[in-house]
N, C-alpha and C positions, 0 to 999 in steps of 0.2 A: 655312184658315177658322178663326177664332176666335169663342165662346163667351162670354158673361160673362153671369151673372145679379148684379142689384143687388136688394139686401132691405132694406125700411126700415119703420119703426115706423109711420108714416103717409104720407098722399102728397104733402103738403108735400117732406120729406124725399126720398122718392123723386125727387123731380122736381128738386130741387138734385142731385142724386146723378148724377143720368142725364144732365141739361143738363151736366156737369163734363165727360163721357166726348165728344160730341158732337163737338168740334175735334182729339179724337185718332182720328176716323175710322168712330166706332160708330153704327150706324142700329139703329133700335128693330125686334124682331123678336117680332108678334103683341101681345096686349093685356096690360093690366096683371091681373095675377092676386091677389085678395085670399084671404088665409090667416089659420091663427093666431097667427102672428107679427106680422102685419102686412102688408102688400102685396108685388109683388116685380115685377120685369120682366125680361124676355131682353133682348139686346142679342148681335149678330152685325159684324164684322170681315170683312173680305177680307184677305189679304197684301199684295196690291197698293195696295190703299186705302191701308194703314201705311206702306209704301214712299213713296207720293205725297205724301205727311203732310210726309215728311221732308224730301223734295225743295224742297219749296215756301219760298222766303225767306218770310221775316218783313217785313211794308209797314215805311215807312221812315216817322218820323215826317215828317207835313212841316213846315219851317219857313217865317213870315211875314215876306215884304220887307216894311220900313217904311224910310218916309224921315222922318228928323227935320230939321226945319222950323226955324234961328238966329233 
């Protein structure tokens, strides 16, 4: 099980911060917390999650048949 808190000056910022982590496996863990810093959020992992991450191809772009018309 993995851990990660992100801290950011406003929540603007958090929320770019935290949408980034999102497709490498990380779910939001409890509410955003406001400080003197600034704001802050947990974020929580599984191994396995990270594992499946990996495993997963990447979609293939698709490409369009066109027929051109003499």
């Amino acid at each position: 099980m993995e851990y990660n808190i992100v801290v950011a000056p406003n929540l603007e910022t958090l929320a770019t911060e935290v949408a980034v982590l999102f497709p490498q496996g990380w779910k939001l863990k409890g509410g955003i917390i406001e400080h003197a810093e600034g704001f802050s959020q947990q974020l929580i992992r599984k191994t396995s999650d990270k594992l499946k991450h990996r495993q997963m191809p990447e979609p293939r772009a698709r490409h369009r048949r066109t027929k051109w018309i003499e």
